[in-house]
VOBA-1610 file (N, C-alpha, C; in pm, whole numbers, padded with zeros to 5 digits, always signed):
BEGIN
Unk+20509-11763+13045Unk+20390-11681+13040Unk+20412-11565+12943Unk+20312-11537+12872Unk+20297-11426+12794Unk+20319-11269+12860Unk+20350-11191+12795Unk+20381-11059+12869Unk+20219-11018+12907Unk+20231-10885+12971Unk+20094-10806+12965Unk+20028-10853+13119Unk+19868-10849+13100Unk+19803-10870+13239Unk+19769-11011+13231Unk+19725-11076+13357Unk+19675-11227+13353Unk+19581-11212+13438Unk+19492-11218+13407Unk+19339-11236+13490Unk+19338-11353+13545Unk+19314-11309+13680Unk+19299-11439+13804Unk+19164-11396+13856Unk+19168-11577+13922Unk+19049-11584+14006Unk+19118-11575+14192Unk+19060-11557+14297Unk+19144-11568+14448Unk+18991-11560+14525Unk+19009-11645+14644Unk+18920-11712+14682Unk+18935-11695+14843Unk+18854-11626+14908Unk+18871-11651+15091Unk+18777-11735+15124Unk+18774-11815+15182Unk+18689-11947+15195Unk+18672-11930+15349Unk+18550-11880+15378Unk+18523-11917+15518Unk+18441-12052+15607Unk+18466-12120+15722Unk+18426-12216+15782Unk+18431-12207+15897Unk+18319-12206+15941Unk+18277-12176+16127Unk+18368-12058+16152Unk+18331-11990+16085Unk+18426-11838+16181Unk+18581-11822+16123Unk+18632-11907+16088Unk+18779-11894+16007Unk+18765-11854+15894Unk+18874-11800+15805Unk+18950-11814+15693Unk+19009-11902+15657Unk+19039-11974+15566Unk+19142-12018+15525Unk+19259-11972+15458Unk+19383-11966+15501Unk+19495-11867+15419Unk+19593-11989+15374Unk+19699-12023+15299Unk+19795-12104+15258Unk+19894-11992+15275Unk+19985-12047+15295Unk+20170-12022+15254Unk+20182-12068+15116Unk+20216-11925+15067Unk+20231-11934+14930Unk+20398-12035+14902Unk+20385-12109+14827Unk+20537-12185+14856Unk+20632-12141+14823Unk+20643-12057+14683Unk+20799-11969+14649Unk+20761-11801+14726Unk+20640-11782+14706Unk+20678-11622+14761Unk+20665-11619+14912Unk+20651-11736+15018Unk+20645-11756+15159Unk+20601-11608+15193Unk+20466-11635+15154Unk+20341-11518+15228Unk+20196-11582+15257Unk+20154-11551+15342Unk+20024-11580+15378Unk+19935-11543+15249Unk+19871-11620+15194Unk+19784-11571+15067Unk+19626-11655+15084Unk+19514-11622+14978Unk+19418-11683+14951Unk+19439-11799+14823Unk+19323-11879+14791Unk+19339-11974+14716Unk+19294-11910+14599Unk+19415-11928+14480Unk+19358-11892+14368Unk+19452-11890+14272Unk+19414-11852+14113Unk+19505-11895+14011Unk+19452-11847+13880Unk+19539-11824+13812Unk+19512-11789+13628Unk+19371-11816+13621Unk+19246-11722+13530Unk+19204-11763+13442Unk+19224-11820+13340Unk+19162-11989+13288Unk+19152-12005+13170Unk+19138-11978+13071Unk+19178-12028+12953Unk+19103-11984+12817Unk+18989-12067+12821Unk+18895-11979+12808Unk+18737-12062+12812Unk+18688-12027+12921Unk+18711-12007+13027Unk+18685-12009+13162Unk+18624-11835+13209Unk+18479-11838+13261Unk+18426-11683+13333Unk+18578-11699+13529Unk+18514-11590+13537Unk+18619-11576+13681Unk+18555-11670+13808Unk+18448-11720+13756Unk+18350-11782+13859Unk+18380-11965+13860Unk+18409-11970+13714Unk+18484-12093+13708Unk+18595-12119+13714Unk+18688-11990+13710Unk+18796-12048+13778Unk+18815-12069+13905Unk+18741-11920+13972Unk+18738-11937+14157Unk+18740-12077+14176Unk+18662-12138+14133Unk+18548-12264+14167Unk+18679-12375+14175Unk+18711-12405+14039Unk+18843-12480+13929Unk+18949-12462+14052Unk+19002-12366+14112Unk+19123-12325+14141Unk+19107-12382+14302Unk+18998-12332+14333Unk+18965-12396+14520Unk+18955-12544+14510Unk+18907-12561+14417Unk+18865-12766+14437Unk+19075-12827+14391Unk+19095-12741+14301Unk+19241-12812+14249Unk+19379-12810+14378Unk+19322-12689+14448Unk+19442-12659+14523Unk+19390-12755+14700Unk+19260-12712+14727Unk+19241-12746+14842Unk+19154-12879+14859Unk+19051-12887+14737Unk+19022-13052+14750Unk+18857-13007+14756Unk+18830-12881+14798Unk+18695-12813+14862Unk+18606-12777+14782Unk+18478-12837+14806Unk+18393-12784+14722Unk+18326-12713+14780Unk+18311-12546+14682Unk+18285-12433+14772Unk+18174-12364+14709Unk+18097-12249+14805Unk+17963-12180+14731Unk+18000-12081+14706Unk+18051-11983+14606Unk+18077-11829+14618Unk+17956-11773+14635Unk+18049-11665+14723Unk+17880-11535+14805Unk+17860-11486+14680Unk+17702-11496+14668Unk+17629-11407+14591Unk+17567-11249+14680Unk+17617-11235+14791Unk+17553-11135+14874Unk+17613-10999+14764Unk+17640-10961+14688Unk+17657-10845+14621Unk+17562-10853+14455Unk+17523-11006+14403Unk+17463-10998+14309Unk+17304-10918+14320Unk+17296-10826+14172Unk+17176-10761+14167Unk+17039-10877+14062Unk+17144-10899+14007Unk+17038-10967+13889Unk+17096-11095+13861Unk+16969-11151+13851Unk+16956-11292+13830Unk+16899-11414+13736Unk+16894-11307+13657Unk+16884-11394+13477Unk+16923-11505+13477Unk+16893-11595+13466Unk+16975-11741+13401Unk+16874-11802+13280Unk+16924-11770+13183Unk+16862-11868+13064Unk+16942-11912+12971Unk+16879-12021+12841Unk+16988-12094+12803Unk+17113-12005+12750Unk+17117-11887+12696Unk+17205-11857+12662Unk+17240-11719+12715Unk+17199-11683+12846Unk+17270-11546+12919Unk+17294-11596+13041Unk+17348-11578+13131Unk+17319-11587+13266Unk+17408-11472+13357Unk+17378-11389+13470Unk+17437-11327+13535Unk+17561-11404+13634Unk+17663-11365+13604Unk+17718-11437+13694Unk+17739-11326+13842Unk+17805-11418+13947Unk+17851-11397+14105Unk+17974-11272+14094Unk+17916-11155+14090Unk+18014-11056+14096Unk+18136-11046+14185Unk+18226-11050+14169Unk+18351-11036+14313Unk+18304-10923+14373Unk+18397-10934+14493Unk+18398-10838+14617Unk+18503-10756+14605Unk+18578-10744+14501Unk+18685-10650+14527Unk+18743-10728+14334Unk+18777-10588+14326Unk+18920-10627+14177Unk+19053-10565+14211Unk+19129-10608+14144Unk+19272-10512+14221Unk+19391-10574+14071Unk+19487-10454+14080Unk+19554-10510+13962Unk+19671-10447+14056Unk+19788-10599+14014Unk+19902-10590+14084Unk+20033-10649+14013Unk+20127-10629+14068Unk+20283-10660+14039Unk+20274-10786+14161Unk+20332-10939+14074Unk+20320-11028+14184Unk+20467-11030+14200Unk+20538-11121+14290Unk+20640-11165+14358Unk+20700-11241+14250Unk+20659-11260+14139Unk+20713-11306+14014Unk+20722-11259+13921Unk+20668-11120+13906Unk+20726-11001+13861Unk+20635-11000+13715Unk+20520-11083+13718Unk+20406-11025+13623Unk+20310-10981+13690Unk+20208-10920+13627Unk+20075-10847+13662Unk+19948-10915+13646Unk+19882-10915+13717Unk+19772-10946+13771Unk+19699-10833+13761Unk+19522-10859+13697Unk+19397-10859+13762Unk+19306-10932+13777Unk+19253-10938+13934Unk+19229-11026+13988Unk+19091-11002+14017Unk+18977-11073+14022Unk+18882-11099+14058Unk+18869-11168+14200Unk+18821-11083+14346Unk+18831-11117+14467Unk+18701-11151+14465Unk+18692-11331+14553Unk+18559-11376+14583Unk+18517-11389+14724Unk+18464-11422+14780Unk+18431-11505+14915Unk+18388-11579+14877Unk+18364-11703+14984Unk+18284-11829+14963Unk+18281-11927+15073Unk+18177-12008+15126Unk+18157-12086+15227Unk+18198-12202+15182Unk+18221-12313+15319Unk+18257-12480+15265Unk+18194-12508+15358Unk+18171-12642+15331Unk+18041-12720+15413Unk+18171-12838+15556Unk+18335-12831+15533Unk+18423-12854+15537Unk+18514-12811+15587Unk+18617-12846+15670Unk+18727-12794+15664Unk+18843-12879+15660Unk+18814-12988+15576Unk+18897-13113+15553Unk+18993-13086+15435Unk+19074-12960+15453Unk+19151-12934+15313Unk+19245-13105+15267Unk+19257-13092+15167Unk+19325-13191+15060Unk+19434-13110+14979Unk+19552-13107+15015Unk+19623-13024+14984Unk+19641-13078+14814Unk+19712-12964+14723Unk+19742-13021+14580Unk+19884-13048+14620Unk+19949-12988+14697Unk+20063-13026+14739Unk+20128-13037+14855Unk+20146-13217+14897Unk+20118-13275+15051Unk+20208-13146+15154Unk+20305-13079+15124Unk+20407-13034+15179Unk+20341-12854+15208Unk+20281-12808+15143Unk+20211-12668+15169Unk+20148-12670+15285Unk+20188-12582+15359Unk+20138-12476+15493Unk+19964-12443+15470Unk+19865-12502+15553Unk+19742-12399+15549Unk+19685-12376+15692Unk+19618-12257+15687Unk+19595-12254+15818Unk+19410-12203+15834Unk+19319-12235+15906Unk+19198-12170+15918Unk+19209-12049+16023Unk+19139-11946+15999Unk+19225-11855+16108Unk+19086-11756+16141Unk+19065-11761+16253Unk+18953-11686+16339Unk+19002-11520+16338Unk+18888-11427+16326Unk+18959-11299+16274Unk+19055-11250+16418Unk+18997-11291+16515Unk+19131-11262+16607Unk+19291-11293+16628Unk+19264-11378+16499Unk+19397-11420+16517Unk+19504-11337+16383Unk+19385-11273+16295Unk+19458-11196+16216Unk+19544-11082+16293Unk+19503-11015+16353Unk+19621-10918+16363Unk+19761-10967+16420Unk+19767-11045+16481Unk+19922-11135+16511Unk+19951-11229+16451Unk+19895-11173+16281Unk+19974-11273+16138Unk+20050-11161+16075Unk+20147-11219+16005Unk+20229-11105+15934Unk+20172-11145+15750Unk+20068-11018+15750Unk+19974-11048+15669Unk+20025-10921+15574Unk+20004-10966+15414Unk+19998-10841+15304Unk+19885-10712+15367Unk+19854-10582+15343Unk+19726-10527+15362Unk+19625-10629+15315Unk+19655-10621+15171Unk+19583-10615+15088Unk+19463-10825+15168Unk+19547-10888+15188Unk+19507-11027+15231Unk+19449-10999+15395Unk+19506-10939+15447Unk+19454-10892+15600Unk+19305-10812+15548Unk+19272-10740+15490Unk+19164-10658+15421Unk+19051-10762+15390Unk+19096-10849+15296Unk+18985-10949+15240Unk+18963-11047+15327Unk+19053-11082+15402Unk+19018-11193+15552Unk+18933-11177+15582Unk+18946-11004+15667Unk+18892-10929+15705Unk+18728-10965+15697Unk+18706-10886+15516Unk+18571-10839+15496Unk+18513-11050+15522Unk+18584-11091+15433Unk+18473-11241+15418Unk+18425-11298+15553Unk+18541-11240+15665Unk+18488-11347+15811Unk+18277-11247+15855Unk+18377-11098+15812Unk+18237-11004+15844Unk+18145-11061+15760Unk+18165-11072+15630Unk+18037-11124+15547Unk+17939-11249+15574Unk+18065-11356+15610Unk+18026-11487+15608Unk+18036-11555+15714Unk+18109-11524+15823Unk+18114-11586+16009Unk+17963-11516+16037Unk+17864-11634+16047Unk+17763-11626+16151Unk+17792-11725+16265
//
């Protein structure tokens, strides 16, 4: 990887009242689904790119924060995140990240890799996870946003 920042997409995917979190496999932490922006790629296509590659899921990101809604052939507003955050990862480059929510019609994950940890997790069960803030926070807001 190139030095400097890497713009990511990260994804809390809610279903009937859960989260979905993975075990990250080298940094063994509870995390959301998500990954590098492309070259070519808005943050909305990668969210999208990164949830279907890792978990199999085809997902809706919340528009509950979008103001405007232009779409024509050559502008369109995209699905604003719920949070940005720029960080030092467990691999010792930097990240900024574009935080989404998003519903699945599903909870039939398809792992990208048969051997990865995932778990759906009801917000009661967050506080007796040994969770980052920062991932306990966004659990958090998406179950409030998106658990009806």
């Amino acid at each position: 990887m190139t030095e400097g920042v890497h713009f990511t997409s990260e994804v809390f995917i809610v279903y009937r009242r859960k989260v979905l979190l993975r075990m990250h496999p080298k940094l063994k932490i509870w995390c959301s689904i998500g990954g590098h922006i492309d070259p070519g790629e808005d943050p909305n296509e990668a969210a999208l790119r990164e949830v279907k590659e890792e978990t199999g899921l085809d997902v809706r990101l919340w528009d509950g924060r979008k103001e405007f809604h232009v779409d024509e052939k050559t502008f369109r507003n995209l699905i604003p995140p719920v949070a940005l955050n720029r960080h030092i990862t467990g691999n010792g480059h930097e990240h900024a990240t574009f935080v989404f929510f998003a519903t699945s019609e599903t909870d039939a994950v398809i792992p990208e890799q048969p051997d990865e940890e995932w778990r759906w997790v009801a917000k009661e069960e967050l506080s007796g996870m040994d969770l980052l803030p920062n991932i306990r926070e966004y659990a958090e807001g998406a179950l409030k946003a998106l658990a009806s």
